[in-house]
N, C-alpha and C positions, 0 to 999 in steps of 0.2 A: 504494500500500500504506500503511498505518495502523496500525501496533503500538503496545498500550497495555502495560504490563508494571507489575503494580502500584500500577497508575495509583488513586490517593486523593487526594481532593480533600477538605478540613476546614476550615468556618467558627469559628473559635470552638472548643466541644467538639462538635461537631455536622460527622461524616464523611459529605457528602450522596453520596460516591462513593468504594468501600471496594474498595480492593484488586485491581483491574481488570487482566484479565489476556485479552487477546482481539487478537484481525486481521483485517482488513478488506482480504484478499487485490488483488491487480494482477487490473484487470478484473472484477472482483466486483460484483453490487448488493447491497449486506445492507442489512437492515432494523435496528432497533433497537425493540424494544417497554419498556411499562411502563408505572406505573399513576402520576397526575401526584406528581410530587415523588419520583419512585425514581431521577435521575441521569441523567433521556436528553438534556438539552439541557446541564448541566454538563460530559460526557462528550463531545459532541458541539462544544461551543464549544474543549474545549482539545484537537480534533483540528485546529480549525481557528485555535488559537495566542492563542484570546484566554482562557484561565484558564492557569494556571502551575499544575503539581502541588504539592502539600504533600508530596507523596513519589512516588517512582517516576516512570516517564515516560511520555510519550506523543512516538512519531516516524513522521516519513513520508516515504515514498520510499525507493527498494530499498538508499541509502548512508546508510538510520536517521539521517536529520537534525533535530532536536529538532521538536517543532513548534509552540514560540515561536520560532524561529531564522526571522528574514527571507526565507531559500534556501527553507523549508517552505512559504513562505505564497504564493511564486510559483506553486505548482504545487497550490494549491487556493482552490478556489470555495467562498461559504459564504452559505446562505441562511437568517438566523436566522426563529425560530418568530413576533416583531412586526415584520414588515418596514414600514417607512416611510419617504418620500421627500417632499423640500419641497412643499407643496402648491401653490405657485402656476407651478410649472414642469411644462410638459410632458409625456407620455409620453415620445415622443422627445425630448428636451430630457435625461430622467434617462437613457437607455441610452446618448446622446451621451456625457454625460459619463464614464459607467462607462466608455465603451469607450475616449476618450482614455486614462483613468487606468489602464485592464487595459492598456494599446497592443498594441489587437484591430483587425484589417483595416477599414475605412473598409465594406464590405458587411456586418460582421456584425452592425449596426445594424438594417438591414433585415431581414436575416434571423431576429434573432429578435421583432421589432418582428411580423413573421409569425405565429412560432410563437404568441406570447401574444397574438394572435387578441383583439385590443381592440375587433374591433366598429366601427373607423372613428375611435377615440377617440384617436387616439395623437398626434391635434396638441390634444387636450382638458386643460383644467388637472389635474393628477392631484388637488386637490380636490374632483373632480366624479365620482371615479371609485369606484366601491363594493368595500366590503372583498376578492370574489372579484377585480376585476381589478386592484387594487392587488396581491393576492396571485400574478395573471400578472406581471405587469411586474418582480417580485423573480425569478419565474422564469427571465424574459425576461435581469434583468441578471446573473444568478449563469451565466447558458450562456454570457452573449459571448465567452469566453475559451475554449478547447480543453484545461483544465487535467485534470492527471493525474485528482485527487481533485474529487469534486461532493459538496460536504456541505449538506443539507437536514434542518434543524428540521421538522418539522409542516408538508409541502410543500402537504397537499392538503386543510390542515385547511377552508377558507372557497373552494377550487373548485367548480363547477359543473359540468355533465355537460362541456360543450363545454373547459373547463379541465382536468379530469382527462383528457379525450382527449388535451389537447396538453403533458400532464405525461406521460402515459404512452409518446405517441413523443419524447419528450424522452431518455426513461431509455432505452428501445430503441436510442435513436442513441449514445447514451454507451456501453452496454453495446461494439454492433458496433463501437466505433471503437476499443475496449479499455481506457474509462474507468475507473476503479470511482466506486461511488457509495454513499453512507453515510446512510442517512435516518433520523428518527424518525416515528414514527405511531402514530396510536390505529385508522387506517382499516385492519382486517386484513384486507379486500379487497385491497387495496394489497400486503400482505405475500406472500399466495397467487399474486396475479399479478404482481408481480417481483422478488420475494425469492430471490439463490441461496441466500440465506443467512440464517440469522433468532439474532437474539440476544436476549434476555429479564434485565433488569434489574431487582430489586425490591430496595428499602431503600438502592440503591447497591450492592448486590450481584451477580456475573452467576448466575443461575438455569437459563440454559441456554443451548446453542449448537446449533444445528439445519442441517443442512445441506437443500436443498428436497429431496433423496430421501428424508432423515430424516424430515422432515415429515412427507412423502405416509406413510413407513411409521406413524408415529405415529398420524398419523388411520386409515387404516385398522385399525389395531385398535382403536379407539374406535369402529366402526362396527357397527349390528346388520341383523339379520334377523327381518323380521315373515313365519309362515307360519298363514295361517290353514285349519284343519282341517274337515273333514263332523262330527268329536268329536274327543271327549280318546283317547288311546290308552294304558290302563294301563302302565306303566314306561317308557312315553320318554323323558321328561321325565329320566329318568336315566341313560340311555346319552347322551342329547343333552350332558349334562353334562361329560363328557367332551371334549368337544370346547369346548363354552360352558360353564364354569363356573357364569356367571352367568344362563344358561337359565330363565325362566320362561313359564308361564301365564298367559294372561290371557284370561277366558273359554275361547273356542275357539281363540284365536291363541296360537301359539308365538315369547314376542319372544327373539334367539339374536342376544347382544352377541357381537362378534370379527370378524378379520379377513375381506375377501372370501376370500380363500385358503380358507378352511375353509368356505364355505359350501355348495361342491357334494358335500362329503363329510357335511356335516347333512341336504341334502336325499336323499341313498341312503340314513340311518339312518332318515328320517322314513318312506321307501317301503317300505324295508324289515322296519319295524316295523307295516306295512300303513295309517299314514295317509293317508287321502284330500286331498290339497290341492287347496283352495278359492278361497285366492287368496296370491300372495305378492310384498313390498317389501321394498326395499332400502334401509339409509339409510347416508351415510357419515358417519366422524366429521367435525368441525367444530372449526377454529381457534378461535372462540373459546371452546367449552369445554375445551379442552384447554389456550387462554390460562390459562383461569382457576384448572387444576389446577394452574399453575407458578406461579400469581400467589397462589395460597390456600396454598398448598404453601409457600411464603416467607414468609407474612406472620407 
């Protein structure tokens, strides 16, 4: 667990993180969104003890232990958004080390030396290694540990399909074991598929907190219906209204923004009204126009 409680963070006169009030629930994945320079890595580094609040706090673990407090930093993992490792040393060579230094089992080396699926690289100088599999190998050393909290910057900014595969049973294996995990991202694919929980940050501000039911209901109402018609049918278009407000024409098609719920009660007005349908699709809303209403909506 992860409570911010007011948490403000201030350069100078300049609050790059204002007033922060959110939780990152026992066994949770939440995501953290926002547009560059709105507080997700500020917010995220002093979950994981390296910024000090200007005010209010930030704790973790269910006995609220600071989390610049030493006790906090045992029990999380933290993978910042520029990860880099000596270049003249190993793949293995760096997870060796980390795993002495976590004092992680003598197998978890191999095990995640696995997971981050290096292609054979892993006795290769990590100078030879390109931005995505540098960016496994961070993954690789932020898992050796079985720590309460997995906090990731920008996990899957420079993965590849075969990396996002083994970032995504990463987070699955965290979730079942009853991890939580706390990510940033611009990938909102990423948020749809493993977000319980989605929070949205602009200016330093929180803009909103979404639980994944909330979502799904959000986008569906952001969703329409295209019905196209034999003709126009004098006054439909204004019973439809009723239902779709935002109902229009276009041509011979009837586009009818609103939830799926409502749609099978548009299409009895439409037969009922003696429309002939000709053809008809479905679209749902979409994360990131709905990003952009929280993020326009803020700015």
């Amino acid at each position: 667990m992860i409570r911010y409680q007011d948490f403000t963070k201030a350069y100078g006169g300049h609050r790059v993180v204002d007033g922060l009030t959110f939780e990152v629930p026992v066994g949770a994945v939440v995501a953290l969104l926002g547009p560059n320079g709105s507080g997700k890595t500020t917010s995220i580094k002093a979950a994981a003890g390296l910024i000090h609040p200007t005010s209010g706090s930030v704790v973790v673990g269910a006995e609220g232990v600071a989390a610049t407090d030493a006790r906090a930093r045992q029990s999380v993992s933290f993978l910042p958004q520029r990860v880099s490792f000596p270049e003249t040393l190993t793949g293995r060579e760096v997870v060796e080390f980390y795993r002495r230094l976590r004092e992680a089992p003598v197998e978890a080396a191999d095990r995640v030396l696995k997971f981050a699926s290096l292609n054979g690289a892993g006795a290769q100088a990590v100078g030879t290694y390109s931005g995505g599999m540098v960016q496994r190998l961070g993954l690789a050393v932020a898992s050796l540990s079985q720590t309460d909290v997995l906090l990731l910057d920008e996990p899957t900014a420079a993965l590849d399909p075969d990396g996002l595969c083994a970032f995504y049973g990463l987070i699955e294996a965290r979730r079942k074991a009853g991890g939580s995990v706390f990510f940033s991202s611009h990938q909102l694919g990423d948020v749809e598929r493993l977000a319980d929980l989605m929070a949205v940050i602009v200016h330093g501000r929180l803009a909103a907190v979404l639980t994944e039911r909330e979502l799904a209901a959000k986008l569906a109402d952001r969703g329409l219906m295209r019905v196209r018609l034999a003709s126009r049918v004098d006054g439909l278009l204004e019973r439809l209204r009723a239902l779709s407000p935002k109902a229009l024409w276009h041509g011979e098609e009837l586009i009818l923004p609103g939830p799926a719920s409502a749609r099978p009660q548009m299409l009895d007005v439409i037969r009922a009204a003696g429309g002939e349908i000709r053809g008809l699709t479905a679209e749902e809303g979409r994360l990131d126009q709905f990003y952009r209403e929280l993020v326009g909506g803020q700015s």
